[in-house]
C-alpha positions in Angstrom: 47.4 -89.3 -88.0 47.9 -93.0 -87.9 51.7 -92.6 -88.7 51.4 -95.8 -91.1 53.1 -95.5 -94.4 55.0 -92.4 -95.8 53.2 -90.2 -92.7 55.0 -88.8 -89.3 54.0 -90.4 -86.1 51.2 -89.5 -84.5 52.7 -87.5 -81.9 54.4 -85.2 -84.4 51.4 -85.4 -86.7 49.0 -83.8 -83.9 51.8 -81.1 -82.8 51.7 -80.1 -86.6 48.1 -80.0 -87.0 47.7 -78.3 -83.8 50.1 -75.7 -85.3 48.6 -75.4 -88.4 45.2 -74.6 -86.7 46.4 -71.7 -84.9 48.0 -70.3 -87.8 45.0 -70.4 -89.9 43.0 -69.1 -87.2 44.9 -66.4 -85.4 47.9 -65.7 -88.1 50.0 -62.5 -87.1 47.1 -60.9 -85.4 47.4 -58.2 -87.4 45.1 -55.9 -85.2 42.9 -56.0 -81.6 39.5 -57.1 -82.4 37.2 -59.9 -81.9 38.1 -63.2 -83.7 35.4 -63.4 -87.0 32.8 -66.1 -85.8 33.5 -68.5 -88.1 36.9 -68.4 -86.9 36.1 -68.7 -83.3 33.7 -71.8 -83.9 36.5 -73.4 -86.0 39.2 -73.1 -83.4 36.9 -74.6 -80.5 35.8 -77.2 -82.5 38.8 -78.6 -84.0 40.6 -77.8 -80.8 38.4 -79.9 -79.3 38.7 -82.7 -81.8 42.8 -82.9 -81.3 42.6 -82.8 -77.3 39.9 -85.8 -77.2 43.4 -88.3 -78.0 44.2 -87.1 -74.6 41.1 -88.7 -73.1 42.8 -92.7 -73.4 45.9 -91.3 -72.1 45.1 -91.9 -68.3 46.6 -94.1 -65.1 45.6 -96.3 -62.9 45.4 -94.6 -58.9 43.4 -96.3 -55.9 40.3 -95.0 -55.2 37.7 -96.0 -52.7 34.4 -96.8 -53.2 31.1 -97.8 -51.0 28.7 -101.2 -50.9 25.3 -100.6 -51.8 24.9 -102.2 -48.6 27.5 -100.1 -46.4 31.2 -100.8 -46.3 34.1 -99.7 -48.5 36.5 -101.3 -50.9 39.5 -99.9 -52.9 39.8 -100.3 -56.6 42.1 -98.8 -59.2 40.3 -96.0 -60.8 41.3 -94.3 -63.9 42.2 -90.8 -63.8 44.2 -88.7 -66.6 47.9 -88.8 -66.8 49.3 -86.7 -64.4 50.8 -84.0 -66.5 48.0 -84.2 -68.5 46.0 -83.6 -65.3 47.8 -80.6 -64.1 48.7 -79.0 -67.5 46.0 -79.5 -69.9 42.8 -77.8 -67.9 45.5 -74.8 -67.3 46.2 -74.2 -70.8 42.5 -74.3 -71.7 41.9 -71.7 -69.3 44.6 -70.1 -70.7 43.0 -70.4 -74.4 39.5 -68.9 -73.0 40.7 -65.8 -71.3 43.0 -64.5 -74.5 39.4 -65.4 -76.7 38.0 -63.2 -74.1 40.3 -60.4 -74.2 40.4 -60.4 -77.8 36.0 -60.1 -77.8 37.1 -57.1 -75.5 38.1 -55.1 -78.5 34.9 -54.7 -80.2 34.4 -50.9 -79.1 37.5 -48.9 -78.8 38.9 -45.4 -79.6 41.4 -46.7 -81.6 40.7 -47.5 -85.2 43.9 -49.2 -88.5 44.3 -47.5 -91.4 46.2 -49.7 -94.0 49.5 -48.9 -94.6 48.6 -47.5 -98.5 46.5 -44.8 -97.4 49.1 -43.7 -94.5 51.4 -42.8 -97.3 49.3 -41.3 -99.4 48.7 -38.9 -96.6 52.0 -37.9 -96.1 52.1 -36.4 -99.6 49.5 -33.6 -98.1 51.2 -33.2 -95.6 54.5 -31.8 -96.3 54.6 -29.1 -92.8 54.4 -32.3 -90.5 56.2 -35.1 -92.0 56.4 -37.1 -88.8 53.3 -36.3 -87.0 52.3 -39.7 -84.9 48.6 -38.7 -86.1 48.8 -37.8 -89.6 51.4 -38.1 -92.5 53.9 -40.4 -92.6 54.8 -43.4 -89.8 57.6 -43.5 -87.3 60.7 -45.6 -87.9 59.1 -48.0 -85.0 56.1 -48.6 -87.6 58.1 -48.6 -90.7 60.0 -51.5 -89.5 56.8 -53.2 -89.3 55.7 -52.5 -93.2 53.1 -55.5 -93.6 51.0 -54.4 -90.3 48.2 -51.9 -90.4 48.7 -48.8 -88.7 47.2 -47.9 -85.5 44.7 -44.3 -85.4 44.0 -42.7 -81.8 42.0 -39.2 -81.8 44.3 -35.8 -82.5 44.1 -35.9 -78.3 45.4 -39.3 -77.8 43.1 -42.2 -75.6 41.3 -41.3 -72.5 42.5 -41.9 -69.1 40.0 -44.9 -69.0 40.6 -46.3 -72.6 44.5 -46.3 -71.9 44.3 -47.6 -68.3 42.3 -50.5 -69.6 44.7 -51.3 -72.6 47.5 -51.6 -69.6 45.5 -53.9 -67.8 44.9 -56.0 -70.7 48.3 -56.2 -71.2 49.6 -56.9 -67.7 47.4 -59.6 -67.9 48.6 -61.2 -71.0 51.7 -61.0 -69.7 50.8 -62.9 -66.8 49.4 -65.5 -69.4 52.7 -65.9 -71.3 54.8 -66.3 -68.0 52.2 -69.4 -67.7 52.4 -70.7 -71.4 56.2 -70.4 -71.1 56.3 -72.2 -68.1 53.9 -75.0 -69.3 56.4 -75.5 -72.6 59.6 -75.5 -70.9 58.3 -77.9 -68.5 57.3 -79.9 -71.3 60.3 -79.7 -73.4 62.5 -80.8 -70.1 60.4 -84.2 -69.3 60.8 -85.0 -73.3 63.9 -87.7 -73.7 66.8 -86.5 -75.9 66.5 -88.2 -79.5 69.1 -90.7 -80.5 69.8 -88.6 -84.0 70.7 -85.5 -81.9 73.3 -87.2 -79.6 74.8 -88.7 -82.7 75.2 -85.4 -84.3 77.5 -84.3 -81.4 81.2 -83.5 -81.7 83.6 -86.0 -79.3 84.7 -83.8 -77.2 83.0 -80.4 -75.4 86.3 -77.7 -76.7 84.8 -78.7 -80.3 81.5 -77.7 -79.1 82.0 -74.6 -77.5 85.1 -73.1 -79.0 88.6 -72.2 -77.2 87.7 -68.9 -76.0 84.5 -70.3 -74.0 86.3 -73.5 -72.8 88.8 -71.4 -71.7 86.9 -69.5 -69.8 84.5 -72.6 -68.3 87.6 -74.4 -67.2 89.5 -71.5 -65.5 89.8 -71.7 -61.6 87.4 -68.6 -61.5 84.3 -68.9 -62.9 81.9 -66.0 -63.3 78.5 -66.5 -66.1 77.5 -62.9 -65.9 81.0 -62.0 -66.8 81.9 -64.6 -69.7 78.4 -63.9 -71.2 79.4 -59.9 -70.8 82.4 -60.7 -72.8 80.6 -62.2 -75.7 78.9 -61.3 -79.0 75.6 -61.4 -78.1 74.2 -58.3 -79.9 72.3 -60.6 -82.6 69.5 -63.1 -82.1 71.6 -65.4 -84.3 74.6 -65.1 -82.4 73.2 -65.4 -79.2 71.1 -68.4 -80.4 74.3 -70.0 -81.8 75.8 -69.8 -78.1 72.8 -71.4 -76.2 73.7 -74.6 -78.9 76.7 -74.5 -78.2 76.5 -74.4 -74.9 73.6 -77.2 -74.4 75.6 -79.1 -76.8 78.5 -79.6 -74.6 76.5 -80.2 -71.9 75.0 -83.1 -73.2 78.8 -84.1 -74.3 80.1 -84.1 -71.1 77.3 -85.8 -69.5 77.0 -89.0 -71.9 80.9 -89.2 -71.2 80.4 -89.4 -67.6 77.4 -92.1 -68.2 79.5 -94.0 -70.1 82.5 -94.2 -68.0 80.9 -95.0 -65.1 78.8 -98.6 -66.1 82.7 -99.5 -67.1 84.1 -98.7 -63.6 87.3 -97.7 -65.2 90.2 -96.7 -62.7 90.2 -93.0 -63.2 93.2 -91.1 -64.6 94.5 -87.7 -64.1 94.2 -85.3 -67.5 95.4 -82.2 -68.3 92.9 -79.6 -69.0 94.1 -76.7 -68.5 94.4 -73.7 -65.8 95.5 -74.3 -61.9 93.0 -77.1 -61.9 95.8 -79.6 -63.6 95.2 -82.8 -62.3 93.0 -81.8 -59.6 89.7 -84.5 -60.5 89.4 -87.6 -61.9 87.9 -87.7 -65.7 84.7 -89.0 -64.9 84.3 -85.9 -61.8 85.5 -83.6 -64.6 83.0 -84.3 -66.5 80.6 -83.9 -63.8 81.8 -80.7 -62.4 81.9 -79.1 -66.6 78.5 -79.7 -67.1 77.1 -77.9 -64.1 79.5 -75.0 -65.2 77.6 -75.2 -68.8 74.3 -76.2 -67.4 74.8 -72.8 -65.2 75.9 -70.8 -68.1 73.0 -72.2 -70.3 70.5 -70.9 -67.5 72.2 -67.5 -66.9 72.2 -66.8 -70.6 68.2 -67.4 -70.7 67.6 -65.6 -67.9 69.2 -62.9 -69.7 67.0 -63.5 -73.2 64.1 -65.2 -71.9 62.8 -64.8 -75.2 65.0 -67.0 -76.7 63.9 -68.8 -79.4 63.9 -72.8 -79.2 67.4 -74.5 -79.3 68.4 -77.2 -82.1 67.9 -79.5 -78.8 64.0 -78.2 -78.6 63.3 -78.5 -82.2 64.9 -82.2 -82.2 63.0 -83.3 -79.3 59.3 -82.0 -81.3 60.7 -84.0 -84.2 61.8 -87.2 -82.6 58.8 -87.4 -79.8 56.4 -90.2 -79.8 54.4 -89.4 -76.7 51.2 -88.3 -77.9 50.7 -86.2 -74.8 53.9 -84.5 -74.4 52.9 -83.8 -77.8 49.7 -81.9 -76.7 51.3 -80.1 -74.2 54.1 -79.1 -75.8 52.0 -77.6 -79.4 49.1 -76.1 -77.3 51.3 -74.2 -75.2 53.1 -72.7 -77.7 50.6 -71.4 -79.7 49.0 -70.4 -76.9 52.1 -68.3 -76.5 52.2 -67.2 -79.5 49.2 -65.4 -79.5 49.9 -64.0 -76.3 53.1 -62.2 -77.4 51.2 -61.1 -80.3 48.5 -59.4 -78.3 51.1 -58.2 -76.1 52.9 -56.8 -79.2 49.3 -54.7 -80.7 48.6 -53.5 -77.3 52.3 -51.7 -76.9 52.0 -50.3 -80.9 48.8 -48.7 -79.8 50.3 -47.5 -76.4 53.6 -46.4 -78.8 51.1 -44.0 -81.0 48.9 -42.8 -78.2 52.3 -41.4 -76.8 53.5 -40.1 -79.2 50.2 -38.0 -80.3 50.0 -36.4 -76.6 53.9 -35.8 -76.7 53.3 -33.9 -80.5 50.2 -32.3 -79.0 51.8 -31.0 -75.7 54.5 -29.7 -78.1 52.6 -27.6 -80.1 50.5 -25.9 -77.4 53.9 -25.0 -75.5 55.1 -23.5 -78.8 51.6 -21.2 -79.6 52.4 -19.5 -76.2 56.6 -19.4 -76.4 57.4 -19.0 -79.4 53.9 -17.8 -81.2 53.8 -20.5 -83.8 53.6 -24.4 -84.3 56.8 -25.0 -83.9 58.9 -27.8 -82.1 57.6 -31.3 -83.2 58.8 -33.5 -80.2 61.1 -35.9 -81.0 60.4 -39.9 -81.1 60.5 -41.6 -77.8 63.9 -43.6 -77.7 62.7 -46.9 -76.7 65.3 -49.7 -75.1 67.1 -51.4 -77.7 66.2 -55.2 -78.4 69.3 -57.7 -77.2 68.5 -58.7 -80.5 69.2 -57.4 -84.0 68.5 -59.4 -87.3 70.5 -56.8 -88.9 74.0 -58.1 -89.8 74.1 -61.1 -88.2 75.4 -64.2 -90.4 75.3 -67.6 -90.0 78.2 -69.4 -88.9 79.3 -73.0 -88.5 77.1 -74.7 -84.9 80.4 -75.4 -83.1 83.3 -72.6 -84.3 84.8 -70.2 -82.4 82.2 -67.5 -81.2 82.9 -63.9 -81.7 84.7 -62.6 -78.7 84.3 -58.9 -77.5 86.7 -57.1 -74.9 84.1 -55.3 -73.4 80.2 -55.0 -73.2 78.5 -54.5 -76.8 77.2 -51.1 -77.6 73.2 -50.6 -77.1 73.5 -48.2 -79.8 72.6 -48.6 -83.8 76.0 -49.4 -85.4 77.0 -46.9 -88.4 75.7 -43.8 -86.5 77.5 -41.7 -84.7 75.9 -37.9 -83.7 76.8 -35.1 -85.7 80.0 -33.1 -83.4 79.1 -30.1 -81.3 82.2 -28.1 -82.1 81.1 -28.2 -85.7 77.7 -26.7 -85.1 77.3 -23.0 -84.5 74.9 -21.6 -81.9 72.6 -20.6 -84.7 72.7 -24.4 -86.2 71.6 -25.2 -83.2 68.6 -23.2 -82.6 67.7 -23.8 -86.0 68.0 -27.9 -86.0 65.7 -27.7 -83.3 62.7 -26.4 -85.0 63.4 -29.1 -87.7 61.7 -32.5 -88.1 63.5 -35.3 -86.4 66.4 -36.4 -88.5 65.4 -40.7 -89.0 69.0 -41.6 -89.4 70.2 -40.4 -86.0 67.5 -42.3 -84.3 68.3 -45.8 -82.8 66.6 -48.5 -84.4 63.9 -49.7 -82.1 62.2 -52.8 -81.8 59.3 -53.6 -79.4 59.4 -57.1 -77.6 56.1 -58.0 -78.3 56.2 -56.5 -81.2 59.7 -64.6 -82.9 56.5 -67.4 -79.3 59.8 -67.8 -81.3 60.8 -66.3 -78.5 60.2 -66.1 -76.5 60.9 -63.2 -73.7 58.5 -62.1 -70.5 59.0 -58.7 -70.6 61.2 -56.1 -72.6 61.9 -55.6 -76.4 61.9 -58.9 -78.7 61.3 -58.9 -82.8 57.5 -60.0 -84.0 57.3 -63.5 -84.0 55.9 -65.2 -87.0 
């Protein structure tokens, strides 16, 4: 903590133990119940311990005061810093209600069954192989191997039980929107390390590739149209852009502040498209970096759950204000657990529809066709922007992948079977079959990365 010696500074050291806490306290959140008590009292009391530091960080404002004897006089009071004063009781607020909504949880109709048992079930079970309530789990669940499986009754949750796990999570997701807010705010204010400028290329065509930098530079300039023409079906990939992008940015706006102390005569360039020769360098420079500053904020508000750029993670590093510090760590464990409730309450959701879709089956099937026949096939949720599947790492400032047209929302590698190759008969006869798992699209549930960071929609777990 005193950042003497071999230690970190004691910004970085309280944004690691502030971390570390929350990861020893709240983990993955594996399931919706009440914290364990000695949990609880160790997160409040230790939380409590790291935020006192904020207590000396204060200013001076005038403040007016009375005479014992009648009269006033003004005097420089001390009041907290002002981000500290505006962010800080928010995000304890914050902090309360998701302890709230997790005590919440201590009665439910929902019950876990560990993920051994589950498939020890499906070896009795060889009639129903996918049932949502008995045998084996869906592809949605399988993906998520290490997490106990959720257990609603053979009729699914009641009207009340369901209608309260929606409210619980509309609220949390009110409660990340704030987090988020809190840490981008944060992150902006923070100043941009000497060691991350350094690492830049010279020029912004190194940083973003030819294909984007022709693109930014043309005489028409679209973002929702260049980001539709690029290779943003992986996190990675996507991820990789967003550097880029931020990268060149910061290029072209450290060329501009360094042209203009100099008060250099300006001289026409080339760079390229009908715009030959139309600025000066130094209002080149200007007008490319609100291009890229534009593109960086059309791409998040596509993925708002993008994980933190190599900017982010060098401003945690590099800070030494202990209360941007404080800010920055709380919120984002206090995001973190949000999209982690967020992600239990939509697996329970997930199996409680799927148990009144198999049940709703069956009982249409007793009176049409006379038996149990007809398992209903797996709700096909959205697809994540995302995909950790296939997606390798590349060099921070080649040439992206360029696609022609929009990716595919689809699983690649699976294509449905042809219907001129399957008889009327084949087809009356797949249908009383179990759902086939390879023709399914692989699913993933967004709050099912606080790395990422997304409001709503699909995202992968974060860890």
């Amino acid at each position: 903590m005193s950042g003497g010696g071999k230690g970190v500074c004691t910004a970085l050291a309280i944004s690691n133990a502030i971390t570390n806490l929350s990861a020893t306290v709240f983990g993955e959140l594996w399931r919706l119940e009440p914290l364990a008590p000695q949990k609880k009292a160790m997160w409040c009391r230790e939380m409590e311990w790291l935020l006192c530091v904020s207590d000396s960080i204060v200013e001076l404002v005038p403040s007016i005061q009375q005479f014992p004897g009648g009269g006033t006089y003004e005097v420089m009071a001390t009041r907290p810093r002002s981000d500290l004063y505006m962010n800080l009781p928010a995000l304890k607020k914050l902090d309360a209600m998701l302890l709230s909504m997790l005590d919440g949880f201590c009665e439910t109709e929902f019950w876990y069954v560990d993920r051994g048992i589950i498939l020890a079930e499906a070896d009795n079970h060889d009639a129903y192989p996918l049932s949502a309530s008995s045998g084996r789990p869906s592809i949605r669940q399988e993906e998520k191997w290490w997490l106990p499986c959720p257990k609603v009754p053979p009729n699914g949750l009641s009207e009340d039980a369901r209608k309260r796990l929606q409210q619980c999570r509309d609220c949390t997701n009110q409660i990340l929107k704030a987090a988020m807010a809190i840490n981008s705010s944060v992150l902006a204010e923070m100043e941009i390390p000497t060691a991350y400028l350094e690492t830049l290329p010279k020029n912004g065509k190194a940083c973003l590739g030819d294909i984007i930098y022709r693109y930014i530079t043309a005489e028409q300039f679209s973002p929702e149209c260049l980001l539709d023409c690029l290779d943003l079906s992986s996190e990675h990939h996507t991820l990789e852009i967003a550097n880029r992008i931020e990268a060149a940015v910061h290029v072209w706006k450290q060329k501009d502040w360094k042209k203009q102390p100099k008060h250099l005569k300006a001289k026409r360039s080339t760079w390229g498209g009908k715009v030959k020769g139309l600025v000066a360098d130094t209002e080149k420079n200007q007008f490319l970096a609100i291009r890229a500053e534009t593109l960086l904020h059309s791409l998040r508000l596509r993925f708002p759950g993008l994980p933190q750029t190599a900017l982010d993670m060098n401003k945690i590093q590099y800070n030494k204000d202990v209360g941007q510090s404080i800010l920055e760590s709380y919120s984002r464990v206090m995001e973190s657990l949000a999209f982690n409730i967020m992600a239990r309450i939509d697996d329970v959701l997930y199996v409680d529809d799927a148990v009144k879709r198999c049940a709703a089956a069956e009982s249409m099937a007793l009176f049409s066709r006379g038996g149990l026949g007809g398992l209903p096939i797996q709700k096909r949720m959205s697809p994540s922007p995302f995909s950790i599947q296939h997606s390798p790492f590349a060099s921070p400032f080649a040439t992206p992948t360029f696609c022609s047209s929009t990716p595919l929302t689809g699983s690649p590698g699976r294509t449905p079977p042809s219907r001129n190759k399957m008889s009327s008969k084949g087809q009356s006869e797949l249908k009383q079959e179990k759902p086939i798992p390879a023709d399914f699209e692989k699913m993933w549930s967004y709050t099912g990365n606080l790395s990422a960071r997304k409001v709503s929609g699909d995202a992968p777990e974060r860890d």
